[in-house]
FIMIDO-943687 format. One line per 2 residues: for each residue x, y, z of N, C-alpha, C. Coordinates in Angstrom, 3 decimals. Layout:
BEGIN
X,Y,Z,X,Y,Z,X,Y,Z  ...
//
This chain:
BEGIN
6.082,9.268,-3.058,6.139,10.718,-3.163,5.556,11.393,-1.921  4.368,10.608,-1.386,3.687,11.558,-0.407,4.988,11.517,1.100
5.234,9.564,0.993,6.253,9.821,2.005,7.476,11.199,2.215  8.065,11.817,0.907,8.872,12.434,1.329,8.259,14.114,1.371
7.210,14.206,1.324,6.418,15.450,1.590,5.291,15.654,2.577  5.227,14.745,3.176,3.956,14.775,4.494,4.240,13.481,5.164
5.439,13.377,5.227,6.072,12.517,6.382,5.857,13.405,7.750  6.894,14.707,7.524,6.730,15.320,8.919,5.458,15.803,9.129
4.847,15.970,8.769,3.615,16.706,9.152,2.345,15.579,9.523  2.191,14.088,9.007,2.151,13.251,9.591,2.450,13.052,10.529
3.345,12.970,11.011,4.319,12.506,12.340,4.293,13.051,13.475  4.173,14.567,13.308,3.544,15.669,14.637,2.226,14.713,15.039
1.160,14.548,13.952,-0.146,14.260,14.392,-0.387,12.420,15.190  0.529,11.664,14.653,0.648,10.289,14.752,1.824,10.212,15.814
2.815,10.787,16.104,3.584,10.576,17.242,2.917,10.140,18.517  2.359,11.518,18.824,1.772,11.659,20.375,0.962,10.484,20.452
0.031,9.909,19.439,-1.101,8.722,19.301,0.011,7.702,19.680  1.085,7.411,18.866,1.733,5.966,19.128,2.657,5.647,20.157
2.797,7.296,20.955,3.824,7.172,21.962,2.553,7.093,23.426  1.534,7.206,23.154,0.277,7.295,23.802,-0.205,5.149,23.906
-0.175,4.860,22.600,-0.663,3.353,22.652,0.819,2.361,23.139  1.803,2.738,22.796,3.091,1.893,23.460,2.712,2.369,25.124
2.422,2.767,25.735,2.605,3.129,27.403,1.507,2.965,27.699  0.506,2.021,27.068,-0.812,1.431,27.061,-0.741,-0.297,27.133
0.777,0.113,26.514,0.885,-1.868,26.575,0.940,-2.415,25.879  0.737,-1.801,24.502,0.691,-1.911,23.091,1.876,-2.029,22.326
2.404,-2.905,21.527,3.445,-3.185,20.715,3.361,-3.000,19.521  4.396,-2.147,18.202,4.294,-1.872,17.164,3.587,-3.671,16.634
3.749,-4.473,16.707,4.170,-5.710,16.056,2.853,-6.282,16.073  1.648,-5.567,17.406,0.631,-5.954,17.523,-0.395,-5.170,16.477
-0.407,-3.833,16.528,-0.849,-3.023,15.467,-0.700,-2.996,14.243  0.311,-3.418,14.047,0.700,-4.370,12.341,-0.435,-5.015,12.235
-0.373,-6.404,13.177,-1.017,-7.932,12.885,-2.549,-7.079,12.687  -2.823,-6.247,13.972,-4.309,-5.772,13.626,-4.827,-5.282,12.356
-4.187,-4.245,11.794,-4.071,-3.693,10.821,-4.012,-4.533,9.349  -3.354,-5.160,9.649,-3.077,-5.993,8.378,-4.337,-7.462,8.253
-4.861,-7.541,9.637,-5.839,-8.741,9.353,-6.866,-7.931,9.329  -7.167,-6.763,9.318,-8.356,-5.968,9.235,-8.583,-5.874,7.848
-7.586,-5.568,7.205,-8.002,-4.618,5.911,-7.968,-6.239,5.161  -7.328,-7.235,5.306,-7.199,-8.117,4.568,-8.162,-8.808,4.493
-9.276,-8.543,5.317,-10.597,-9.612,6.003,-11.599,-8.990,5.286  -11.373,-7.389,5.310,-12.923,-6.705,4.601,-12.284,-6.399,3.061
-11.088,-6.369,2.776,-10.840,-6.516,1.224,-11.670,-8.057,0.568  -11.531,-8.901,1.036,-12.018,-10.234,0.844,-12.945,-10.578,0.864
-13.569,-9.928,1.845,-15.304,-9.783,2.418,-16.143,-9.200,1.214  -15.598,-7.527,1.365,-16.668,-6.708,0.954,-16.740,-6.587,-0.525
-15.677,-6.273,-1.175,-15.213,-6.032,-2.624,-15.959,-7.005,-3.650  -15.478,-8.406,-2.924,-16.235,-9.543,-4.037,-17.965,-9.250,-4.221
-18.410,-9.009,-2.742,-19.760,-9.053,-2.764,-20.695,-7.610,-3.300  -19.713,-6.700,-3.629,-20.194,-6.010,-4.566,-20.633,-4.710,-3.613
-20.078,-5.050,-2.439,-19.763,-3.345,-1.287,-19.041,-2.453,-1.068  -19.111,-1.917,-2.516,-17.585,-1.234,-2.558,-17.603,0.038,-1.668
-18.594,0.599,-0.985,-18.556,1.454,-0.148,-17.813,1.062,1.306  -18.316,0.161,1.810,-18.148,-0.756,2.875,-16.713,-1.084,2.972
-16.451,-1.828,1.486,-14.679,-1.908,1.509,-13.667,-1.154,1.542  -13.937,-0.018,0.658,-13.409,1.244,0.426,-12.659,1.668,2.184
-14.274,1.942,3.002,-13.966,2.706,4.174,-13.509,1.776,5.232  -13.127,0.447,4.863,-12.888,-0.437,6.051,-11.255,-0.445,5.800
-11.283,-1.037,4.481,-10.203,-1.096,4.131,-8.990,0.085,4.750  -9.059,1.096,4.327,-8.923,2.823,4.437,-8.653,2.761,5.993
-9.274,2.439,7.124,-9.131,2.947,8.204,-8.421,1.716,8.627  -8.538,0.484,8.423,-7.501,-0.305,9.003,-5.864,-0.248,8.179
-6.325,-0.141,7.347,-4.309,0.623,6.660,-4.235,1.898,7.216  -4.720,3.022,7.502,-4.204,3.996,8.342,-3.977,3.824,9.663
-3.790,2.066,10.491,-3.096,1.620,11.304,-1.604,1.516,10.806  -1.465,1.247,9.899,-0.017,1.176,9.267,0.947,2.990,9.831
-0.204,4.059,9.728,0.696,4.950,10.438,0.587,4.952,11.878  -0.101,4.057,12.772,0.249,4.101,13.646,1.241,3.346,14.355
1.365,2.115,13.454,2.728,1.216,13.949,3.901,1.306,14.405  3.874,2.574,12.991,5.595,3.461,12.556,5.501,4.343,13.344
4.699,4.902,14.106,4.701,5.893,15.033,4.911,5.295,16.265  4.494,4.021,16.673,4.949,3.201,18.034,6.010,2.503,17.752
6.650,2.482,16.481,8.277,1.743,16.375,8.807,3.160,16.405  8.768,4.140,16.528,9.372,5.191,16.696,9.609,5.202,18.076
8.312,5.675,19.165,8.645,5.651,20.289,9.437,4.693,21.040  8.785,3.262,20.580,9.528,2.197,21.484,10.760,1.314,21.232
10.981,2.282,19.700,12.553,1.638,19.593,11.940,0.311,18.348  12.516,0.644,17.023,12.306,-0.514,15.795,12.902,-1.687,15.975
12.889,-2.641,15.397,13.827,-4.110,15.243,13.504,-4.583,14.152  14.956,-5.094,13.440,14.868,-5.997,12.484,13.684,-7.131,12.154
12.933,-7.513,12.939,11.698,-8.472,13.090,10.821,-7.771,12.705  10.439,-6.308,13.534,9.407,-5.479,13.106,9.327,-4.709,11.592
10.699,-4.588,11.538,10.531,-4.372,10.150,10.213,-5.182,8.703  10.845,-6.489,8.630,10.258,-7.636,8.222,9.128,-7.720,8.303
8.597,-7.870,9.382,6.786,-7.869,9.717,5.822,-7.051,9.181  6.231,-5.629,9.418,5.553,-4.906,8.897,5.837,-4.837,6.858
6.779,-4.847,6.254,6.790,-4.797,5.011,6.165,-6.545,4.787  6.170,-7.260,4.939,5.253,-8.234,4.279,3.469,-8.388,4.851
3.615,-7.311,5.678,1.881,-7.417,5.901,1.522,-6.376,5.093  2.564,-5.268,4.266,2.012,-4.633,3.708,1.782,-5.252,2.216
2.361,-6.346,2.003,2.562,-6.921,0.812,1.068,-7.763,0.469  1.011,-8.623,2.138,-0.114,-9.082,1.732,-1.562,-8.323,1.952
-1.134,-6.758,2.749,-3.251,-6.471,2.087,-2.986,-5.620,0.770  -1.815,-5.390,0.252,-1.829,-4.995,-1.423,-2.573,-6.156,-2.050
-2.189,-7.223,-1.801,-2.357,-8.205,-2.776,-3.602,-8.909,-3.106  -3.783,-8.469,-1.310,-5.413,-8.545,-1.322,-6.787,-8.051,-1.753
-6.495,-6.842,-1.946,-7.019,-5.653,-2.236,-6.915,-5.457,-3.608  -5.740,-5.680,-4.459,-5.901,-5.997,-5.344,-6.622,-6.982,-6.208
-6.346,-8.010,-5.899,-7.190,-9.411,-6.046,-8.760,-9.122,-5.648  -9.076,-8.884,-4.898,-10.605,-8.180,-5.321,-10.989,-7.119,-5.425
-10.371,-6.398,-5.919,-10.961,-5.351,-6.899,-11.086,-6.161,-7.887  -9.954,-6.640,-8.668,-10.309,-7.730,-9.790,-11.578,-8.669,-9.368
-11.678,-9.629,-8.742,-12.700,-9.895,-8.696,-13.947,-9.628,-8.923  -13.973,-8.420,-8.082,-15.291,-7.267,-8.302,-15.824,-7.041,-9.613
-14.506,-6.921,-10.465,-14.657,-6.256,-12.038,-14.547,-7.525,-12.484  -14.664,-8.356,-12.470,-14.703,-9.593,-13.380,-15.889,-10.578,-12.914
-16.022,-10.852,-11.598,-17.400,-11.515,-11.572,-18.556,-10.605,-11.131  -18.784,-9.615,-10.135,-19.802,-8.704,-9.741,-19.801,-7.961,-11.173
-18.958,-6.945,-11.424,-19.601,-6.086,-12.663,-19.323,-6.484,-14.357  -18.717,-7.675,-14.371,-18.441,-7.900,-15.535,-17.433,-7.295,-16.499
-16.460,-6.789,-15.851,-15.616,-5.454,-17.066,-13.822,-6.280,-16.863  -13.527,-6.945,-17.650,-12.662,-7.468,-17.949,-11.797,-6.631,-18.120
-11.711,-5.194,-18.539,-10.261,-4.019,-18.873,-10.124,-4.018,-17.188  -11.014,-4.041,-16.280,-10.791,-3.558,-15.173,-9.911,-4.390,-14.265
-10.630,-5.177,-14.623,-9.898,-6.823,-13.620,-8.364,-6.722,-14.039  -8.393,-6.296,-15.841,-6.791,-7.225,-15.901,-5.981,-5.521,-15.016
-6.298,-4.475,-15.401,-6.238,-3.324,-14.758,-5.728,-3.865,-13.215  -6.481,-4.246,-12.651,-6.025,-4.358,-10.915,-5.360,-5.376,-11.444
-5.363,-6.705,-12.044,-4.140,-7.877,-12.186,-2.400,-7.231,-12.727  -2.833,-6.406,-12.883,-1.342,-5.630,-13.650,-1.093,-4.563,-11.957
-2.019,-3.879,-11.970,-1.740,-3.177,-10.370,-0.840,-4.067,-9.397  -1.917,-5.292,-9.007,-1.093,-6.405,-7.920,0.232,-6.900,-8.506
0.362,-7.331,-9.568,1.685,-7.416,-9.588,2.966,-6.205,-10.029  2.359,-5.208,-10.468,2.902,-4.313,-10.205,3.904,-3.464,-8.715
2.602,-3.770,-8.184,3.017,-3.457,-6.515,4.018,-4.143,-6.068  3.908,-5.480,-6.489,4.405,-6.395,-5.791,6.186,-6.484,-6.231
6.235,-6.059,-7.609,7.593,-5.845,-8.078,8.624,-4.715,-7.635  7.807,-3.582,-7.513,7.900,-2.297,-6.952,8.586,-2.318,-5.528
8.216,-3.243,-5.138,8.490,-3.367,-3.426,9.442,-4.083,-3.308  9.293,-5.497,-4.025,10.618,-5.721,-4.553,12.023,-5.549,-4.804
11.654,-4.710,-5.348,13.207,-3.996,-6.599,13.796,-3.497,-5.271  12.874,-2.386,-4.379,13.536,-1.941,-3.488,14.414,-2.699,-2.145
13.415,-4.104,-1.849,14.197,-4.908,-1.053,15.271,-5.191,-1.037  15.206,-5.932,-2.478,16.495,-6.640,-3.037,17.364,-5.357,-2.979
17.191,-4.232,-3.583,18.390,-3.297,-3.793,19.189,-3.024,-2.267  18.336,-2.510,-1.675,18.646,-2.432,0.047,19.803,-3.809,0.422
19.050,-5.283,0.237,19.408,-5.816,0.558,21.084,-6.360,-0.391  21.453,-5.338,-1.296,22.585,-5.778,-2.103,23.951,-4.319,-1.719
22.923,-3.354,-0.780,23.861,-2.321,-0.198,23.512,-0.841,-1.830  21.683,-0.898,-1.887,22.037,-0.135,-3.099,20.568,0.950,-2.617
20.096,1.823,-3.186,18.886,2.439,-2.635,17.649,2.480,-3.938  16.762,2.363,-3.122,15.705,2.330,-4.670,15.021,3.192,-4.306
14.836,4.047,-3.570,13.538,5.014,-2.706,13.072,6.012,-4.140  11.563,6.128,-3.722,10.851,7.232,-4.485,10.481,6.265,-4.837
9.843,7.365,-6.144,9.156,7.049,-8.038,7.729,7.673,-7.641  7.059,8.144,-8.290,5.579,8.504,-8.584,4.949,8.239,-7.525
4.706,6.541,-7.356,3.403,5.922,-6.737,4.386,5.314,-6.311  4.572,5.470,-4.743,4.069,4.270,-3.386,3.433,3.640,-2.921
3.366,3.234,-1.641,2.515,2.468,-1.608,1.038,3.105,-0.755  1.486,4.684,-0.252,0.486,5.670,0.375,-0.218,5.618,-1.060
0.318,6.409,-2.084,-0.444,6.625,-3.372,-1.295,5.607,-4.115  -0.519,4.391,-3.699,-1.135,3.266,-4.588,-2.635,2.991,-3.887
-2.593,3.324,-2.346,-3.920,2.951,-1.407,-5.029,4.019,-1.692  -4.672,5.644,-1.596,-5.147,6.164,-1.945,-6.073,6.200,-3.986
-5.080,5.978,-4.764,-5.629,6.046,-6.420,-6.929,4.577,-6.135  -6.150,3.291,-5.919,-7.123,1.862,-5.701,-8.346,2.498,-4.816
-8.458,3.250,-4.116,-9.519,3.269,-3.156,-10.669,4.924,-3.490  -9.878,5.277,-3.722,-10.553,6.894,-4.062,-11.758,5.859,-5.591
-11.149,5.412,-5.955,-11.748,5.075,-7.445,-12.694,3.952,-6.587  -12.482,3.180,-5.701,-13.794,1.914,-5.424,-14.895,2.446,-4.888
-14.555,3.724,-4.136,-15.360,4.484,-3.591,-16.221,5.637,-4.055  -15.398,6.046,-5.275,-16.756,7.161,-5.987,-17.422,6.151,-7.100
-17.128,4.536,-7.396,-17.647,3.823,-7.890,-18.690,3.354,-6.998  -18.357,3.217,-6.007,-19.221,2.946,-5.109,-20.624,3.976,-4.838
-20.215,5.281,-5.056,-21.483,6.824,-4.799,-22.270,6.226,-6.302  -21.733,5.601,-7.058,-22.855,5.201,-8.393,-22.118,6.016,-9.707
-20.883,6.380,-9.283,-20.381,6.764,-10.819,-19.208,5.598,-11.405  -19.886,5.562,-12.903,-19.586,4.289,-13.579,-17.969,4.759,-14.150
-17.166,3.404,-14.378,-15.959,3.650,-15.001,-14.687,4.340,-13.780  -15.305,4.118,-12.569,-14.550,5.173,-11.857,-13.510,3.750,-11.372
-13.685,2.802,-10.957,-12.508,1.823,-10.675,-11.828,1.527,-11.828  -12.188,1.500,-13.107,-11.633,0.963,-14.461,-10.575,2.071,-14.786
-11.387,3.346,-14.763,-10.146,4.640,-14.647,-9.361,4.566,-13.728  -9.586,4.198,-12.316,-8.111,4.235,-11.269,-7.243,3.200,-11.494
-8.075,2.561,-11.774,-7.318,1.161,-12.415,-6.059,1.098,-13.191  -6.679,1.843,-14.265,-5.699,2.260,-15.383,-4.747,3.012,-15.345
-5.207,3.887,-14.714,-4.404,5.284,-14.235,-3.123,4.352,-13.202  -3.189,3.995,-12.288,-2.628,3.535,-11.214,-1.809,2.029,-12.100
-1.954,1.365,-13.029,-1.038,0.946,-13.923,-0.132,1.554,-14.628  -0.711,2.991,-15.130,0.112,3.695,-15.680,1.723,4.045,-14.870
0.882,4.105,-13.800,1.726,4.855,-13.022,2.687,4.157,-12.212  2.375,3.178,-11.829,3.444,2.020,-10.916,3.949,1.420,-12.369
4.039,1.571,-13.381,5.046,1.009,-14.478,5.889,2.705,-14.827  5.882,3.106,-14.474,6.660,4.755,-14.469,7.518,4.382,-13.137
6.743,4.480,-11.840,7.524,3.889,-10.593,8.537,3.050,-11.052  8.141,1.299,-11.438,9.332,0.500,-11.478,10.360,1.116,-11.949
9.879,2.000,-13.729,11.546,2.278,-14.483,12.240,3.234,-13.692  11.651,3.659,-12.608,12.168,5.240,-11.862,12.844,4.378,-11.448
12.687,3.355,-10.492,13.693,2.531,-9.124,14.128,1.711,-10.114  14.077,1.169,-10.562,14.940,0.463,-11.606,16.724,1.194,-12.145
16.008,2.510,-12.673,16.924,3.425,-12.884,17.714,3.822,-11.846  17.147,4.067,-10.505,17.702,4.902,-9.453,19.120,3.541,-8.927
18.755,1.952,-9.490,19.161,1.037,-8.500,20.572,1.400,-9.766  20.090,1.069,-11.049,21.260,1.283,-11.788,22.439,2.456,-11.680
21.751,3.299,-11.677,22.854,4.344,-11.358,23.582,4.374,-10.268  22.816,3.715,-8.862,23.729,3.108,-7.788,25.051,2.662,-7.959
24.398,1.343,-8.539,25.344,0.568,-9.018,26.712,0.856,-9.501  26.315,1.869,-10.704,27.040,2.283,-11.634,28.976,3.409,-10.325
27.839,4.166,-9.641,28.246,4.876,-8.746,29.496,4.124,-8.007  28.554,2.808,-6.779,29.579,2.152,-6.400,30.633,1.591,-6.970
30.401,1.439,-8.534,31.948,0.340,-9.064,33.108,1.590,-9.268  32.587,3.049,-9.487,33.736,3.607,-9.953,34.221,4.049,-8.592
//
């Protein structure tokens, strides 16, 4: 959702930055790898050990490399490789990030609704992203639904982080909330792929 409403207004601010780091020497493909071994290193790190402040804001600023990538595959021209690249590094710091938050809530704080909460999130995500591949890849469109994957970073992280200031229940609520909501997503793209479908045969 946020993509199709603060794309452009993003893009004014992140252009000039990525058309600034490509003529630096810099390659979309490199800012991925950074990005994606950043957030995947302190999701793993910090979360288990019970720093959810630490993770929250590490996490957070190395995925807001993710808008700078798309802003240097803009300037310097995308490729089939880069795009591949970049959608499975986004796959794996979801998965990561997911996976310890669960952690967090199952061995650091003990709250089992929470854990299975992020275990339903991660694979949630992971279907979500999915549906859309495959559809793309069958000549069909799955775009939208509720929660993306901007939304999904933002709900997972807003909640580790005011859990983190010392208010209780606040990851178990995003948790939940953000299940709610990427199972609304799937039936949206689910629906959107069907009616494709339906479209192309007649």
């Amino acid at each position: 959702m946020l993509n199709i409403f603060a794309r452009a207004s993003v893009s004014r601010v992140t252009d000039p930055i990525g058309a600034a780091l490509v003529r630096a020497g810099l390659t979309p493909n490199a800012m991925t790898l950074i990005g994606t071994a950043g957030a995947f290193a302190c999701a793993l790190i910090f979360f288990p050990q019970g720093m959810l402040l630490a993770g929250t804001f590490t996490v957070w600023g190395f995925a807001m490399l993710d808008l700078l990538d798309g802003a240097m595959a803009r300037a310097k021209g995308s490729t089939p490789f880069g795009a591949v690249l970049d959608a499975t590094c986004d796959r794996l710091v979801d998965g990561a990030l997911f996976a310890a938050i669960a952690w967090w809530a199952f061995v650091v704080a003990g709250n089992q609704r929470a854990a299975a909460a992020a275990l339903i999130c991660l694979v949630l995500a992971q279907v979500i992203s999915y549906v859309k591949a495959r559809a793309e890849a069958s000549g069909l469109s799955a775009e939208g639904g509720l929660v993306e994957r901007a939304e999904r970073l933002i709900i997972a992280l807003v909640g580790t982080g005011i859990q983190g200031f010392g208010v209780p229940y606040s990851v178990e609520v995003s948790q939940w909330l953000l299940a709610a909501l990427s199972l609304v997503t799937l039936v949206q793209r689910v629906a959107a792929v069907s009616k494709g479908a339906r479209e192309a045969r007649s």
